[in-house]
N, CA and C atoms of all chains as a GROMACS GRO file, in nm:
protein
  516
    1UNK      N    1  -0.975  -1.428  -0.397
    1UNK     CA    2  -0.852  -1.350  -0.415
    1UNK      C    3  -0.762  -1.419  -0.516
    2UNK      N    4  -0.720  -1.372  -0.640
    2UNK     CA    5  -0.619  -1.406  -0.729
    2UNK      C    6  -0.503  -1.335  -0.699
    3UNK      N    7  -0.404  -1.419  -0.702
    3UNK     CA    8  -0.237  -1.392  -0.703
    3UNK      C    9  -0.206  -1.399  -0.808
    4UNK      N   10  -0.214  -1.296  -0.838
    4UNK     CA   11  -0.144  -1.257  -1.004
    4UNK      C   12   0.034  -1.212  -1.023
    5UNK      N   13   0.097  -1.242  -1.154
    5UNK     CA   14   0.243  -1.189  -1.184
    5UNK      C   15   0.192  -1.009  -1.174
    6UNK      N   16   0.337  -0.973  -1.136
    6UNK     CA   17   0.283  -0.805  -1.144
    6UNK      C   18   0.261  -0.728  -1.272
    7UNK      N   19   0.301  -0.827  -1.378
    7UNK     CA   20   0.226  -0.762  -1.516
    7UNK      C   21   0.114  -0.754  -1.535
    8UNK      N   22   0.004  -0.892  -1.529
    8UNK     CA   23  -0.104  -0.921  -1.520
    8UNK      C   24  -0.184  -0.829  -1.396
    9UNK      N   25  -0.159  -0.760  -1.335
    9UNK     CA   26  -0.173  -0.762  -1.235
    9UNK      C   27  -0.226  -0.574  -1.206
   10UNK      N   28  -0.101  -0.547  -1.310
   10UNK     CA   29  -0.136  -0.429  -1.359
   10UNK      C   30  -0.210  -0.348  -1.454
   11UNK      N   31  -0.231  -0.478  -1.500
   11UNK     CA   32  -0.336  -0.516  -1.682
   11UNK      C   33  -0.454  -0.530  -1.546
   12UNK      N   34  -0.509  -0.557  -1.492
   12UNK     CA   35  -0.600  -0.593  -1.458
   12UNK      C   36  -0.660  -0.489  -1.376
   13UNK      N   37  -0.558  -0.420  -1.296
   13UNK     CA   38  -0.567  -0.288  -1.165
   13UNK      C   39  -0.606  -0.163  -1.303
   14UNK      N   40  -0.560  -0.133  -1.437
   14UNK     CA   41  -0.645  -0.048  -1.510
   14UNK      C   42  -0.791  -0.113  -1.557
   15UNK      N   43  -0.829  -0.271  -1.546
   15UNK     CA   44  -0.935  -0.250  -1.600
   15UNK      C   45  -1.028  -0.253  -1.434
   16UNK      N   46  -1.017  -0.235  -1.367
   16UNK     CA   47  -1.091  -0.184  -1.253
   16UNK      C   48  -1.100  -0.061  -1.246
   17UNK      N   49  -0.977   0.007  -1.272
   17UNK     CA   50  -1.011   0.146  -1.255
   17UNK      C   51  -1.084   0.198  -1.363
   18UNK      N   52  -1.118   0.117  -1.513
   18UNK     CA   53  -1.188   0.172  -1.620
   18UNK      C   54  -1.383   0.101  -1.562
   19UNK      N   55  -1.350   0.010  -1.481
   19UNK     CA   56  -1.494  -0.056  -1.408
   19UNK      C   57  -1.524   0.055  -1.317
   20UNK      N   58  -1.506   0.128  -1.251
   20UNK     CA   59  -1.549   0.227  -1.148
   20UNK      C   60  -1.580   0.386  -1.199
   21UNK      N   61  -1.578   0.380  -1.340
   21UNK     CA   62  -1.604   0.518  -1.378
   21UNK      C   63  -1.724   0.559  -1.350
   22UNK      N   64  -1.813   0.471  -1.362
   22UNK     CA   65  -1.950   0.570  -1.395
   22UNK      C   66  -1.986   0.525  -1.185
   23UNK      N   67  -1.949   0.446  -1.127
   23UNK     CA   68  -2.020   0.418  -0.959
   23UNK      C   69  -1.935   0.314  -0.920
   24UNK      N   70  -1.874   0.334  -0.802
   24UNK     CA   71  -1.818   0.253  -0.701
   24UNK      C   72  -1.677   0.332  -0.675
   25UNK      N   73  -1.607   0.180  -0.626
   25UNK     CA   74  -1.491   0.293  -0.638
   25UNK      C   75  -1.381   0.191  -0.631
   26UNK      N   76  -1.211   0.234  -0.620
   26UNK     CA   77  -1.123   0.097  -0.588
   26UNK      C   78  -1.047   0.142  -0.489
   27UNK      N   79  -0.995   0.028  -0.458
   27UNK     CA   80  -0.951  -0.003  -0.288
   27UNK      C   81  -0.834  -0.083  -0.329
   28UNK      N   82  -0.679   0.006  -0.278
   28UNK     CA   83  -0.533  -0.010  -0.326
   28UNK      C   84  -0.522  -0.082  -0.177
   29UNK      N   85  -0.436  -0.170  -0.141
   29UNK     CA   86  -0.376  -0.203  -0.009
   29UNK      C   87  -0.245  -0.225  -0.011
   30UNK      N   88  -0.178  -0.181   0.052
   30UNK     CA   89  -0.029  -0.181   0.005
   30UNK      C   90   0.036  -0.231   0.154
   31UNK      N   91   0.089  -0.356   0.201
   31UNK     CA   92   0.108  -0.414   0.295
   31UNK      C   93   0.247  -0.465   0.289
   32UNK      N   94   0.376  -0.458   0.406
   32UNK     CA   95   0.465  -0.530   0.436
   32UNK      C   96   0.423  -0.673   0.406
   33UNK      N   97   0.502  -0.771   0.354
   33UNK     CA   98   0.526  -0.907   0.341
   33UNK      C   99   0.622  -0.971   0.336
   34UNK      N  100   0.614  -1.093   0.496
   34UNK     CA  101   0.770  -1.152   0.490
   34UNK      C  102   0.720  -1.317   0.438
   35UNK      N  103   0.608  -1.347   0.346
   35UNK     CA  104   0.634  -1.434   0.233
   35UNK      C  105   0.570  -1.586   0.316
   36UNK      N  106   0.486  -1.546   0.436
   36UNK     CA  107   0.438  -1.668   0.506
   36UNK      C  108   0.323  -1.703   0.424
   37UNK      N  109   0.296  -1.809   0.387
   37UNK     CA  110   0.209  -1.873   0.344
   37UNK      C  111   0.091  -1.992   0.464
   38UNK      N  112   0.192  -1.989   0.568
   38UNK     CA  113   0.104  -2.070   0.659
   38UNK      C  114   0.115  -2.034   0.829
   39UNK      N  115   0.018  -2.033   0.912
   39UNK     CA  116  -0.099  -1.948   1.012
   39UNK      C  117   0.079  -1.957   1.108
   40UNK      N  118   0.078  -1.894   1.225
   40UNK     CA  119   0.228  -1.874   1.317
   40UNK      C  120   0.154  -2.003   1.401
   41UNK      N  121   0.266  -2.061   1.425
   41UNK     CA  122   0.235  -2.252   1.500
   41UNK      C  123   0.189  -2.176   1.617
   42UNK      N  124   0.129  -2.282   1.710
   42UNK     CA  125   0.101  -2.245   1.856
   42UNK      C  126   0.190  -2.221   1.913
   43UNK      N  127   0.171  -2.246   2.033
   43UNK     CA  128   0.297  -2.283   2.159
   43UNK      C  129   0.351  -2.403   2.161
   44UNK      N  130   0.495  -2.440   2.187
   44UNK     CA  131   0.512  -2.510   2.198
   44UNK      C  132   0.544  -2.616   2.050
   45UNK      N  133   0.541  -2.566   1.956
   45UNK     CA  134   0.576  -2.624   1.799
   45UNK      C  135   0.660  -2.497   1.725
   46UNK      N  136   0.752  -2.613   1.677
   46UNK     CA  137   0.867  -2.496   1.622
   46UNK      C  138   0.842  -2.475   1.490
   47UNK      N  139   0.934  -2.383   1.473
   47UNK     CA  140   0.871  -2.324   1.336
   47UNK      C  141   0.998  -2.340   1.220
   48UNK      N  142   0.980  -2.391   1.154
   48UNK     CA  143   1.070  -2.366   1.064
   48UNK      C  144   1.124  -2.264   0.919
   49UNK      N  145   1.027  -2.186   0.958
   49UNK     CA  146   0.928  -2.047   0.874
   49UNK      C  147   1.064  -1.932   0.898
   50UNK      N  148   1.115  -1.870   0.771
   50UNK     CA  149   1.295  -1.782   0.768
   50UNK      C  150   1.176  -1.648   0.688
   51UNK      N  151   1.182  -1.546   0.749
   51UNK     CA  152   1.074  -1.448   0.723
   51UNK      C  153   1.146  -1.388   0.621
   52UNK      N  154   1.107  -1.357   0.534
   52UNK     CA  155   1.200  -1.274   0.459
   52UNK      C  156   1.156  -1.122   0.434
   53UNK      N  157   1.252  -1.033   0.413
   53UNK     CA  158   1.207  -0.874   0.432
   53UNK      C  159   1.216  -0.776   0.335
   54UNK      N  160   1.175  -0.902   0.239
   54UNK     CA  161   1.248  -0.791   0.103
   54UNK      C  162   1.064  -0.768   0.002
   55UNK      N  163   0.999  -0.806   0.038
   55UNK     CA  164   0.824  -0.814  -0.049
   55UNK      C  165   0.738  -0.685   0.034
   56UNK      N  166   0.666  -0.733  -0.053
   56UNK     CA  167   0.550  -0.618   0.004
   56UNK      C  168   0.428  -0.689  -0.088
   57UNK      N  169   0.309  -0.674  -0.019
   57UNK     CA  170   0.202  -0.777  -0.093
   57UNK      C  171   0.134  -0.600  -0.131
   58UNK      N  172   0.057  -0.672  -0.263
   58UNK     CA  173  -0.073  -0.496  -0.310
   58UNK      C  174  -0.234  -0.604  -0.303
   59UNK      N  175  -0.315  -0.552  -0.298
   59UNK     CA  176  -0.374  -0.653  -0.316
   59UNK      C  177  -0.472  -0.459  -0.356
   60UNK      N  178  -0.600  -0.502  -0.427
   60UNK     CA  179  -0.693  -0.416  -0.546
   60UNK      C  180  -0.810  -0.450  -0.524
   61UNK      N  181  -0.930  -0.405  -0.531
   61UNK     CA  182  -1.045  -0.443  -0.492
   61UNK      C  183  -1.124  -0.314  -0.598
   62UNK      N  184  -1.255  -0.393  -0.641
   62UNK     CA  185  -1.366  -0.277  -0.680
   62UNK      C  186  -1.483  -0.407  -0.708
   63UNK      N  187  -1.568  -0.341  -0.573
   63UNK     CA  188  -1.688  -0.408  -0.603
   63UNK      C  189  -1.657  -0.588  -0.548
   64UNK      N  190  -1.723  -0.646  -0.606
   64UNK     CA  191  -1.684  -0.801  -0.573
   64UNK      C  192  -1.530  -0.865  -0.660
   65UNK      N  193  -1.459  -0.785  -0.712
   65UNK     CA  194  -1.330  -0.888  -0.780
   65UNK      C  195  -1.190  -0.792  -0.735
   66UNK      N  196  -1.165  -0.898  -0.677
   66UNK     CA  197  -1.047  -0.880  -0.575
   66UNK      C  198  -0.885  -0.965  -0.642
   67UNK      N  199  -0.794  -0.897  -0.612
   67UNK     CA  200  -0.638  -0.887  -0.696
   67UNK      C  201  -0.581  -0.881  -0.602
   68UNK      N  202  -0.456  -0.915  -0.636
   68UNK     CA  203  -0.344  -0.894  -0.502
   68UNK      C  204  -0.244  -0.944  -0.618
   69UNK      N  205  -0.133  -0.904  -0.571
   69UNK     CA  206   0.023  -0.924  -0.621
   69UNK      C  207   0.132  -0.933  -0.484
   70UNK      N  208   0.238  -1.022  -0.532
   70UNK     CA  209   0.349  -0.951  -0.443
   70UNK      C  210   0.515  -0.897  -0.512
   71UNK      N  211   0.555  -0.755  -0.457
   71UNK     CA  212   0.642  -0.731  -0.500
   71UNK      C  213   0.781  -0.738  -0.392
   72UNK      N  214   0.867  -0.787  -0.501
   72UNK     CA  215   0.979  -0.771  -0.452
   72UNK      C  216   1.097  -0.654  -0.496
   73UNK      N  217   1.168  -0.680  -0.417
   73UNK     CA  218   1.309  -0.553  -0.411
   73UNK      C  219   1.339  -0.508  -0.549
   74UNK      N  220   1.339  -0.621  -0.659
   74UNK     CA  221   1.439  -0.634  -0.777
   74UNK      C  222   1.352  -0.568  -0.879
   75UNK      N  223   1.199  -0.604  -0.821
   75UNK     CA  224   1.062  -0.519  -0.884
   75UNK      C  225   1.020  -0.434  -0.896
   76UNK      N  226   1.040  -0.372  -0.792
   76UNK     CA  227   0.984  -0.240  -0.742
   76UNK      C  228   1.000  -0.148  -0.816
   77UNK      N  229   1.083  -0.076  -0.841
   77UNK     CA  230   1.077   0.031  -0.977
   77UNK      C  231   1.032  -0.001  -1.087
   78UNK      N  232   1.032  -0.143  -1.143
   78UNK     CA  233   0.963  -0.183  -1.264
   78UNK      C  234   0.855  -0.144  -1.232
   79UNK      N  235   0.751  -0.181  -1.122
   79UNK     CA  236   0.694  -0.181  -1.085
   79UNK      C  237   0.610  -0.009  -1.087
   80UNK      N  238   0.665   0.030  -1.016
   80UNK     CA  239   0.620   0.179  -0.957
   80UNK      C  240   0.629   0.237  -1.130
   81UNK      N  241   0.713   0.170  -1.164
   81UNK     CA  242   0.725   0.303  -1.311
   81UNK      C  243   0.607   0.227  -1.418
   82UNK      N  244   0.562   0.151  -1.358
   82UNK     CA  245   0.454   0.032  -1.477
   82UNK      C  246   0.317   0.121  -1.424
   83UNK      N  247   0.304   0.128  -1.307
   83UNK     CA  248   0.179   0.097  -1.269
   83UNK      C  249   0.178   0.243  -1.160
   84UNK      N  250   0.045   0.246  -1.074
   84UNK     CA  251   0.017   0.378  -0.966
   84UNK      C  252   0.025   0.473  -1.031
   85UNK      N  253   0.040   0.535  -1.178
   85UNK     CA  254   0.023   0.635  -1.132
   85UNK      C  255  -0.134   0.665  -1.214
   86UNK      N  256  -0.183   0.770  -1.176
   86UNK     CA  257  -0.311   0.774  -1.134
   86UNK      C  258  -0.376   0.766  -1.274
   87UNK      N  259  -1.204   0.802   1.316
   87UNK     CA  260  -1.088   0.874   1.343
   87UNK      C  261  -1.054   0.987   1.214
   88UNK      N  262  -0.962   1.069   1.299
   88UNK     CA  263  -0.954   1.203   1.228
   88UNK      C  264  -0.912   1.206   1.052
   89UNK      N  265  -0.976   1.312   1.014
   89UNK     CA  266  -0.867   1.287   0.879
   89UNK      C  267  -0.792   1.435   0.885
   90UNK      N  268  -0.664   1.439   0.829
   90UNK     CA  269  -0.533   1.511   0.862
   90UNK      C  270  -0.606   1.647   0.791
   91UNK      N  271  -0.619   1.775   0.794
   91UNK     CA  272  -0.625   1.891   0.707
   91UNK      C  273  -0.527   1.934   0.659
   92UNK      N  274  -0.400   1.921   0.704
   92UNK     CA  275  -0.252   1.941   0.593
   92UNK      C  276  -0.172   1.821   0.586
   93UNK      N  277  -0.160   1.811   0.425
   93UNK     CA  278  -0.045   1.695   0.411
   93UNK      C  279   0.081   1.677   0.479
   94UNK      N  280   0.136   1.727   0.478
   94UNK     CA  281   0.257   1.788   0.565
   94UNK      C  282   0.245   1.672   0.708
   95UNK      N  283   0.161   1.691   0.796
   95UNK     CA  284   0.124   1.682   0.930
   95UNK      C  285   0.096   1.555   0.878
   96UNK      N  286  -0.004   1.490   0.791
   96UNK     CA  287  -0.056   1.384   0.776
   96UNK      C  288   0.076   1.289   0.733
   97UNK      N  289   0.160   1.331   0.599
   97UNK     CA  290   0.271   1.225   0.535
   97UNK      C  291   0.386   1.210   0.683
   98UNK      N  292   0.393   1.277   0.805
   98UNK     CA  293   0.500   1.274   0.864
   98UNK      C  294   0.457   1.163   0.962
   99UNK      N  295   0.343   1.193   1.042
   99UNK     CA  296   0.267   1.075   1.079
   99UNK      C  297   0.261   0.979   1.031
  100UNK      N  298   0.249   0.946   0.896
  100UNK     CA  299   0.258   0.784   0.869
  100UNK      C  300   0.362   0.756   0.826
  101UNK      N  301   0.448   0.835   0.818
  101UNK     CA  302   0.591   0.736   0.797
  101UNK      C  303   0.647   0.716   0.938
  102UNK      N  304   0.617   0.780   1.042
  102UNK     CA  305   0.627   0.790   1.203
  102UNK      C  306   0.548   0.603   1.226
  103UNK      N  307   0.431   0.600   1.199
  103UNK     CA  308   0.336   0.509   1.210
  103UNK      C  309   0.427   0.373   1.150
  104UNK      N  310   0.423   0.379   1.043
  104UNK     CA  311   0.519   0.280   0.960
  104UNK      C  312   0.625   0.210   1.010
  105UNK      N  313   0.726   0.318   1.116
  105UNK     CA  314   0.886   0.282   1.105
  105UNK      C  315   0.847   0.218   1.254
  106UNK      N  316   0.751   0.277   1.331
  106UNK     CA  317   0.716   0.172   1.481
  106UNK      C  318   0.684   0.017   1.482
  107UNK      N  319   0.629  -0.027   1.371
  107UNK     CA  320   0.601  -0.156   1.396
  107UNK      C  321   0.587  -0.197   1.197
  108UNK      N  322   0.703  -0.190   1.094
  108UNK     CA  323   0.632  -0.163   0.962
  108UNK      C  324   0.571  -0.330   0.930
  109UNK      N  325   0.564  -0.451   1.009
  109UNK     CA  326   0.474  -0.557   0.959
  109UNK      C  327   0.312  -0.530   1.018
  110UNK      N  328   0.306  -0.451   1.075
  110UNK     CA  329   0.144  -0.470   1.138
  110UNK      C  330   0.115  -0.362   1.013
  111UNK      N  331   0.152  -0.272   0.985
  111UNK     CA  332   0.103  -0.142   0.895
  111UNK      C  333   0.054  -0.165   0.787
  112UNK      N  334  -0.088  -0.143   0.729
  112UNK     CA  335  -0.096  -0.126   0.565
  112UNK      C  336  -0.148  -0.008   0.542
  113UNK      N  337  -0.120   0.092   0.390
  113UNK     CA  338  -0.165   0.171   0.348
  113UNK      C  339  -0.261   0.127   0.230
  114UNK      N  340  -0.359   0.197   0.240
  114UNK     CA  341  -0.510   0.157   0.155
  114UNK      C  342  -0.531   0.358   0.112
  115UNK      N  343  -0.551   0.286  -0.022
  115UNK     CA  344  -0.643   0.378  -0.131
  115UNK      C  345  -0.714   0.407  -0.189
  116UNK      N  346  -0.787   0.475  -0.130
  116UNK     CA  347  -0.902   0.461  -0.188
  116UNK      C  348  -0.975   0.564  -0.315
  117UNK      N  349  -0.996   0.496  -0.431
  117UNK     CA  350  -1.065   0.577  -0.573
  117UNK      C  351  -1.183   0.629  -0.591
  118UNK      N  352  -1.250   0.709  -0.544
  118UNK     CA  353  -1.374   0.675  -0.637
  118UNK      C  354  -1.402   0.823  -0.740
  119UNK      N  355  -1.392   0.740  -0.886
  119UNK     CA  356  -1.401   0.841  -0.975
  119UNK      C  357  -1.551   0.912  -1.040
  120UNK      N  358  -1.620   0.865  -0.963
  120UNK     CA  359  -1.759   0.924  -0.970
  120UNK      C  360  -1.726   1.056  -0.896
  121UNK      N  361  -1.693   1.071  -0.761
  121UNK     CA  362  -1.676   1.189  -0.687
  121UNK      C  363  -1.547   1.243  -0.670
  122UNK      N  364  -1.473   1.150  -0.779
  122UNK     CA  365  -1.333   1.253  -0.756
  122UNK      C  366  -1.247   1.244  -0.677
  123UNK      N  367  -1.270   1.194  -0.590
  123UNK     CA  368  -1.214   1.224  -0.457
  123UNK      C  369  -1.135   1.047  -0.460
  124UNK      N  370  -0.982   1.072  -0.351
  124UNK     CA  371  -0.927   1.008  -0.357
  124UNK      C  372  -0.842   0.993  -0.186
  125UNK      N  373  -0.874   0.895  -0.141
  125UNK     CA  374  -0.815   0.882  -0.004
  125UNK      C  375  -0.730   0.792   0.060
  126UNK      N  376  -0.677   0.874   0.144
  126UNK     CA  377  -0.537   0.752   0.166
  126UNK      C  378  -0.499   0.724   0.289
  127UNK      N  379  -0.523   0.613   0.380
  127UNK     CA  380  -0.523   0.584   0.516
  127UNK      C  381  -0.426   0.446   0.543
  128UNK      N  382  -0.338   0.549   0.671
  128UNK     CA  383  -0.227   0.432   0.690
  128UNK      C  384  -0.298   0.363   0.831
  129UNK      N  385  -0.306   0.254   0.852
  129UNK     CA  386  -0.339   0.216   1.002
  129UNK      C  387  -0.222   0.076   1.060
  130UNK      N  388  -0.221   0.055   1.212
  130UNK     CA  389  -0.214  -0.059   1.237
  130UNK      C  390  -0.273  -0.145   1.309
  131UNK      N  391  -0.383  -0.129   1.304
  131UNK     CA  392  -0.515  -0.149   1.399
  131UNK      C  393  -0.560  -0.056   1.486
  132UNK      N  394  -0.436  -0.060   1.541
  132UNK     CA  395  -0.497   0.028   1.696
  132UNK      C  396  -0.485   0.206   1.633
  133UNK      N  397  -0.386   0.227   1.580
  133UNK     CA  398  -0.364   0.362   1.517
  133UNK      C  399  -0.423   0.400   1.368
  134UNK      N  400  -0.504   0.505   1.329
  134UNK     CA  401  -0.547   0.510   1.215
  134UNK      C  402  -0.549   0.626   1.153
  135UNK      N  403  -0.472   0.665   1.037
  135UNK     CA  404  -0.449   0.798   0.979
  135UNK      C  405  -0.526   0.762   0.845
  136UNK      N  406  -0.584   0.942   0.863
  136UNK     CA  407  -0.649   0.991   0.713
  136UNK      C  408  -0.670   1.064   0.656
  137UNK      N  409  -0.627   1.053   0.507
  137UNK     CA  410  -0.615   1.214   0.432
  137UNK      C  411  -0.699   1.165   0.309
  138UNK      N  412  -0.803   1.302   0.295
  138UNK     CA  413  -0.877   1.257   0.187
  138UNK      C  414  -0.872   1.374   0.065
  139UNK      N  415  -0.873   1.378  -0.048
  139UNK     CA  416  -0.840   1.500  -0.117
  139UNK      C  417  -0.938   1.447  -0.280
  140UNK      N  418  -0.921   1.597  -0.281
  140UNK     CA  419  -0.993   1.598  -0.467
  140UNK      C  420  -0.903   1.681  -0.563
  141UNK      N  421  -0.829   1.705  -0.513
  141UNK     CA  422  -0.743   1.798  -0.538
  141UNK      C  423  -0.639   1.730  -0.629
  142UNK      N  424  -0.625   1.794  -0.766
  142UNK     CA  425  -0.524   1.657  -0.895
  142UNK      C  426  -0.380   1.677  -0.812
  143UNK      N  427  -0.355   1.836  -0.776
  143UNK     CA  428  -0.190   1.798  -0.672
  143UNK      C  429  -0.192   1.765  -0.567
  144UNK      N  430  -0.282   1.679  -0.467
  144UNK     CA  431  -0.233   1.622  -0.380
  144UNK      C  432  -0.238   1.473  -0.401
  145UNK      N  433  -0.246   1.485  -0.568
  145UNK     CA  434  -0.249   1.328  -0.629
  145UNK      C  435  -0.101   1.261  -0.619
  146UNK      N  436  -0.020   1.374  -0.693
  146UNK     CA  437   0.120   1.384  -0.666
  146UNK      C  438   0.135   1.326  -0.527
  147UNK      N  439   0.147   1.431  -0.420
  147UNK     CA  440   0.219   1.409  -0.337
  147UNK      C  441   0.174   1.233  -0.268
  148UNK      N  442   0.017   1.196  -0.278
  148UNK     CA  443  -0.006   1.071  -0.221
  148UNK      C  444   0.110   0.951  -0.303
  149UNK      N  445   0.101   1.009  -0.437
  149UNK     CA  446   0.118   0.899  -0.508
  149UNK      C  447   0.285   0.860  -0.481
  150UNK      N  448   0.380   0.977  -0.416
  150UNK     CA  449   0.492   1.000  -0.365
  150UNK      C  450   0.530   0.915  -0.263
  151UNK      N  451   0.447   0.964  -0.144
  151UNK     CA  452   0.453   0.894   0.001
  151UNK      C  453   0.408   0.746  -0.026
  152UNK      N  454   0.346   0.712  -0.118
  152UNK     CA  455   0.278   0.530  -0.138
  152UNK      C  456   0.399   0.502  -0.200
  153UNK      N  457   0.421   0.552  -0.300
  153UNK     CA  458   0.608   0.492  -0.336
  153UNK      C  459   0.701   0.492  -0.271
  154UNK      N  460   0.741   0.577  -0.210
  154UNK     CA  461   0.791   0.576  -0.089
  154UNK      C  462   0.821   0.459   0.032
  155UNK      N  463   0.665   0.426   0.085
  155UNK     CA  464   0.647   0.371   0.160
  155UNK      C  465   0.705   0.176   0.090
  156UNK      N  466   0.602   0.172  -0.014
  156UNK     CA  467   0.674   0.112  -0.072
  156UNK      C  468   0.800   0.018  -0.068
  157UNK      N  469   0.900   0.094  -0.112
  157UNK     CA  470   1.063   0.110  -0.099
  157UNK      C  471   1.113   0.069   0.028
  158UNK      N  472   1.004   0.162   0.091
  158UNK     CA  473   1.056   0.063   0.236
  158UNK      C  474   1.054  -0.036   0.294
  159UNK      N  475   0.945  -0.056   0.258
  159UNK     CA  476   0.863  -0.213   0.270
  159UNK      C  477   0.973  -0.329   0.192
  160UNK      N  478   1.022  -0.275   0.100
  160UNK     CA  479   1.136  -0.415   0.008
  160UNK      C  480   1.238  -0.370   0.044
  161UNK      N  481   1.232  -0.285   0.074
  161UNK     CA  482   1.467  -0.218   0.149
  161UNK      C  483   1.469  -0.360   0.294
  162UNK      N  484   1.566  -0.415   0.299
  162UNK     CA  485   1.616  -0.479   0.379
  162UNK      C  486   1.619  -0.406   0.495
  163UNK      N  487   1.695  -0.275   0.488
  163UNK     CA  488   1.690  -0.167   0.612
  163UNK      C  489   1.541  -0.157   0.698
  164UNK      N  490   1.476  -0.180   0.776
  164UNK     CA  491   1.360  -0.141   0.834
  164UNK      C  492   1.370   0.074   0.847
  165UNK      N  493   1.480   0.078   0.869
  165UNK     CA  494   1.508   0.224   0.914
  165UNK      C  495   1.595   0.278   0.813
  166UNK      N  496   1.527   0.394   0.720
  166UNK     CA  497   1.618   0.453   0.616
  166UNK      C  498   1.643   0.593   0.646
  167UNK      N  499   1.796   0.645   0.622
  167UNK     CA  500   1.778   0.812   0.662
  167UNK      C  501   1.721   0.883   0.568
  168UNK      N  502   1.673   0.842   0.464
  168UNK     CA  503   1.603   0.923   0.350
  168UNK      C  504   1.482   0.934   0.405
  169UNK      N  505   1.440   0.911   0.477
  169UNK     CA  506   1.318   0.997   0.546
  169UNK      C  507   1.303   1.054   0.581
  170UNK      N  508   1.368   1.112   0.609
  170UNK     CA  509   1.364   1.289   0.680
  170UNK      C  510   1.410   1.380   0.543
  171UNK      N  511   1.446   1.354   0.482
  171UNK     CA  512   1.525   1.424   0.371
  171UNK      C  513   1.406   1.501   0.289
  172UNK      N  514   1.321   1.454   0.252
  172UNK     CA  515   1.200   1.458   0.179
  172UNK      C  516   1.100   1.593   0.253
   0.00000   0.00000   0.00000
């Protein structure tokens, strides 16, 4: 899985979709993200982990090469107006 | 599990799905331009919605509700009244 900037990211989500023309197909995931990078502690260990509620992770798939990005609040229309549409 | 036969019924359900728990939720899309066809399933494990279409205007409306959803996902608000509005 590569974590790409959402420019790159979008450069990359058209050349998958130009990889799936002739067989396969692509796989969008569009997921809430509050920005954890590491597993929720057990019991009994505190956490020092401040979730934040402003991201959303994409992550892209076709075939074996797999993408992901994460967007934030300030992004998002850059975003939406860069990239999705079909 | 089922896939929705009217959008309508299907986009109200997953924004229903979404606003109950929106960190367990992801929406996935699926391409494949060999057959045209283009599908879009919200789940959160236990719950799983699906609408599948070939149809270029219900490209629109998916591509709507994924922006949408989106927005919500980076709005600070978990709960927006612009959802019903739509």
């Amino acid at each position: 899985m590569v974590l790409l900037e959402n420019d790159s990211f979008l450069t990359e989500l058209t050349r998958l979709f130009q990889k799936c023309r002739t067989s396969g197909s692509v796989v969008i995931t569009l997921k809430k993200y509050d920005g954890r990078t590491k597993p929720v502690p057990r019991k009994g260990h505190t956490e020092t982990f401040e979730p934040a509620d402003n991201k959303c992770l994409i992550r892209a798939s076709e075939g074996k090469k797999k993408i992901s990005t994460v967007v934030s609040t300030k992004e998002v229309i850059k975003f939406q107006m860069g990239g999705l549409a079909f | 599990m089922p896939f929705y036969q009217t959008w309508e019924e299907f986009a109200r359900a997953a924004e229903k799905l979404y606003l109950t728990d929106p960190m367990k939720v992801r929406v996935v899309l699926k391409y494949r331009h060999c057959d045209g066809n283009l599908c879009i399933k919200v789940t959160d494990n236990a719950v799983c919605l699906q609408y599948k279409t070939d149809q270029a205007q219900d490209v629109k409306k998916i591509e709507k509700l994924h922006g949408k959803l989106m927005r919500l996902m980076v709005s600070k608000e978990t709960h927006s009244g612009s959802m019903e509005t739509d």
